[in-house]
C-alpha positions in Angstrom: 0.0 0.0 0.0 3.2 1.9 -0.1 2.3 5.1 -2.5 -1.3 4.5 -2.5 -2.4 8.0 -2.0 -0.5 10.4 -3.3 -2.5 13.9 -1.6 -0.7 13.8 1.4 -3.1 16.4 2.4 -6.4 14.4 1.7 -5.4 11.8 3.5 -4.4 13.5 6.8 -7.9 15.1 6.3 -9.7 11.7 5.7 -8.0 10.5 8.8 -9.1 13.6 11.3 -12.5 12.9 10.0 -12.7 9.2 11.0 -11.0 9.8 14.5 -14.3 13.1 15.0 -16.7 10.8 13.5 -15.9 7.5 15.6 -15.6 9.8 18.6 -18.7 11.2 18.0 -20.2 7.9 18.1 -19.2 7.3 21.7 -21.9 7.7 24.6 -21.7 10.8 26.8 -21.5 9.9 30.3 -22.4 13.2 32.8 -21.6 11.8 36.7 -23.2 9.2 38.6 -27.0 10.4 37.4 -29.3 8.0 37.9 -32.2 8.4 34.7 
């Protein structure tokens, strides 16, 4: 995979995206509040 993407750029881009969106996906937990 050596040379597969050649926009540097793009794929630093690509990669900040995935880390937001995956971390985005992860529950919010506020305390010890009982719903």
């Amino acid at each position: 995979m050596i040379g597969s993407v050649s926009d540097q750029t793009a794929l630093i881009e690509t990669l900040e995206y995935g880390r937001a969106f995956r971390q985005a996906d992860q529950p919010v937990v506020q305390g010890n509040q009982a719903l």
